[in-house]
GUZA-125145 format. One line per 2 residues: number of its first residue (from 0); their letters; for each residue x negated, y negated, z negated of N, C-alpha, C. Coordinates in steps of 0.05 Angstrom, whole numbers. Layout:
<rs>
NUM = A = X:Y:Z:X:Y:Z:X:Y:Z | ...
</rs>
This chain:
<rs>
0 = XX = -706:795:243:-689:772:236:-697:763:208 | -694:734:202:-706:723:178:-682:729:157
2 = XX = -694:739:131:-674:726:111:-673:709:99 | -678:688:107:-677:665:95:-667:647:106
4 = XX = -652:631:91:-631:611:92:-639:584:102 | -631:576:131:-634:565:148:-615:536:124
6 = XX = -649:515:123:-633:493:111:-617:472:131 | -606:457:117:-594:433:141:-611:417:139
8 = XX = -614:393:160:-633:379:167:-626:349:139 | -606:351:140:-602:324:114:-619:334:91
10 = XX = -607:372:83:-625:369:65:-655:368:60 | -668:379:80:-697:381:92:-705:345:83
12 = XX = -698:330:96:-697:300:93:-703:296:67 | -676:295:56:-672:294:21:-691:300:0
14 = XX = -707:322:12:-734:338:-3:-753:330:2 | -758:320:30:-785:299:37:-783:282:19
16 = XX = -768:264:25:-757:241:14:-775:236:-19 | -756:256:-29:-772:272:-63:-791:268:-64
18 = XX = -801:285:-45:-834:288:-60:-852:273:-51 | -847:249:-32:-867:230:-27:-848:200:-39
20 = XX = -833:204:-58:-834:181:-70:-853:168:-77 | -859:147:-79:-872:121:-86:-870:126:-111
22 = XX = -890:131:-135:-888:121:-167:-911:95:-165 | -882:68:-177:-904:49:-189:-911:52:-218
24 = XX = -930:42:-220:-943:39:-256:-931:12:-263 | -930:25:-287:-915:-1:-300:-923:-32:-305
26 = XX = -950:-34:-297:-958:-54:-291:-950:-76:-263 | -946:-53:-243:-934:-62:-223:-900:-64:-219
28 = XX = -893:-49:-242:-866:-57:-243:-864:-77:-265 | -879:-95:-283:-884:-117:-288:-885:-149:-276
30 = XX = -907:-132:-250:-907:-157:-234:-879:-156:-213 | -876:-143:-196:-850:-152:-191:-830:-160:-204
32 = XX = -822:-156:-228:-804:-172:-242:-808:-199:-248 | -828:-203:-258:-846:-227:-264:-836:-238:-242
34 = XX = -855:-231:-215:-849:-252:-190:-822:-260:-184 | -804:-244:-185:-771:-249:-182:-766:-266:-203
36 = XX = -774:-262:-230:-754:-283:-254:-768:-313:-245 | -791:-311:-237:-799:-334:-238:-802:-354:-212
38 = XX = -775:-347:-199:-763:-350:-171:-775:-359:-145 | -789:-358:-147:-810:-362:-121:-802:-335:-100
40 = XX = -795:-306:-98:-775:-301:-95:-757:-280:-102 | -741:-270:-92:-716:-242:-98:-742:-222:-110
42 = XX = -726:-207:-125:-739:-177:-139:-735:-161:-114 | -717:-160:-109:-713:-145:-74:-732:-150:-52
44 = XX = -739:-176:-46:-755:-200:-28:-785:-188:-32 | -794:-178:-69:-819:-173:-79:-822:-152:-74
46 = XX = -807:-131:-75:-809:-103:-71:-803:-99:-47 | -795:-105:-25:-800:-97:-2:-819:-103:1
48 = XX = -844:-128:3:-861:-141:5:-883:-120:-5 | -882:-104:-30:-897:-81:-38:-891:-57:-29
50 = XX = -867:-50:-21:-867:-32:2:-882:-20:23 | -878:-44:40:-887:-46:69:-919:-49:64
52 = XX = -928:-63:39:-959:-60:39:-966:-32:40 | -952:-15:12:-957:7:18:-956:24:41
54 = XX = -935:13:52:-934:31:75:-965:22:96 | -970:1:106:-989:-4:120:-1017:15:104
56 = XX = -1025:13:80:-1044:24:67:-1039:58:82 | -1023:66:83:-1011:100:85:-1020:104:109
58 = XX = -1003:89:127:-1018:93:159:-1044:87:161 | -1061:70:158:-1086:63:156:-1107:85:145
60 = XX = -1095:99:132:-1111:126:120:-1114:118:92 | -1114:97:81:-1110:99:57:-1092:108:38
62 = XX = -1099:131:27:-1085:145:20:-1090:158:-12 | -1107:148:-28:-1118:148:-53:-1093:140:-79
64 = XX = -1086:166:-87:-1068:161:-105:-1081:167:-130 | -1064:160:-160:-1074:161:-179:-1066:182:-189
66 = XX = -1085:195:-208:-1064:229:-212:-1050:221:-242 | -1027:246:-240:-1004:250:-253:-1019:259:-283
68 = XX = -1007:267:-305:-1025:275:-332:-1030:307:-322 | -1002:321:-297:-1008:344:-301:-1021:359:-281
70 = XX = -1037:340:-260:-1056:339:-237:-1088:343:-255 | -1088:316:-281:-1104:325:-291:-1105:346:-315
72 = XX = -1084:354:-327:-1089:380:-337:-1100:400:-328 | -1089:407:-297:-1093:429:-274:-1126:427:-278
74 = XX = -1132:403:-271:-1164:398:-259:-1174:410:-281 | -1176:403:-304:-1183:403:-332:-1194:439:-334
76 = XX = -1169:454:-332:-1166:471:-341:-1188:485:-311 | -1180:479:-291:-1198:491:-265:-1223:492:-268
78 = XX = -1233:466:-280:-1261:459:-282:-1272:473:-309 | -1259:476:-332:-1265:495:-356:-1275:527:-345
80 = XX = -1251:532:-325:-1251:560:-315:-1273:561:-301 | -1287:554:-280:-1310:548:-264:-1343:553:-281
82 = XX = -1329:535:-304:-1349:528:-324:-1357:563:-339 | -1337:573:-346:-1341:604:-360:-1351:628:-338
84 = XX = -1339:615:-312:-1360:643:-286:-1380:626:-285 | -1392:604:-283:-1415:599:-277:-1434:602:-302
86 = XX = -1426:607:-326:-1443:618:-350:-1442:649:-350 | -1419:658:-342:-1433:690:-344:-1444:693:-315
88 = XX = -1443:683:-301:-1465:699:-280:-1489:690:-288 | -1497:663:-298:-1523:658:-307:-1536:672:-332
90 = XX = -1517:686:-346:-1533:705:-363:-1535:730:-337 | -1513:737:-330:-1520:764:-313:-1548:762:-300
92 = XX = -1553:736:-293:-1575:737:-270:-1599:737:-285 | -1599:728:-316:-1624:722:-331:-1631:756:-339
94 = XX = -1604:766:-345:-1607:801:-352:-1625:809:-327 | -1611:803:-301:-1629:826:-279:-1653:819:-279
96 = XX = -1666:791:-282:-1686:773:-289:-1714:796:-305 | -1703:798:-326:-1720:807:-350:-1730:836:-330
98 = X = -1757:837:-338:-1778:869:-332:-1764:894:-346
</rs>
């Protein structure tokens, strides 16, 4: 038997929900305001309108997001680490190298 705590389905929801929020850049939360003040139409009207794009892009497989600062820290620091085993095995191998 599991010990673990059987969630409810709202909250299960709630936590999807989270972590596939939509972050716009502030450029794009620029232009939708823009397009609303300058009434051609609703801020509501604009952002659903950028919604549903997104959404079509998602299903379609487009799926290319921009990374977070701490996506690229991660990388940063992964690719440094990569960088220090692939220098000591290249001395190791120049050591076994030598007569």
């Amino acid at each position: 038997m599991s010990t673990k705590k059987k969630q409810e389905p709202e909250s299960i929801i709630r936590e999807i929900k989270r972590k596939t929020r939509r972050k716009y850049t502030s450029e794009e939360k620029t232009r939708i305001v823009l397009e609303g003040l300058h009434g051609e139409s609703s801020i509501a009207d604009v952002s659903r309108k950028t919604f549903l794009e997104a959404c079509k892009k998602r299903l379609t497989g487009d799926t290319v997001r921009e990374a977070d600062a701490t996506a690229v820290k991660d990388h940063r620091a992964e690719n440094e680490a990569l960088k220090q085993v692939f220098a000591e095995w290249s001395l190791e191998n120049q050591v076994l190298k030598k007569p």
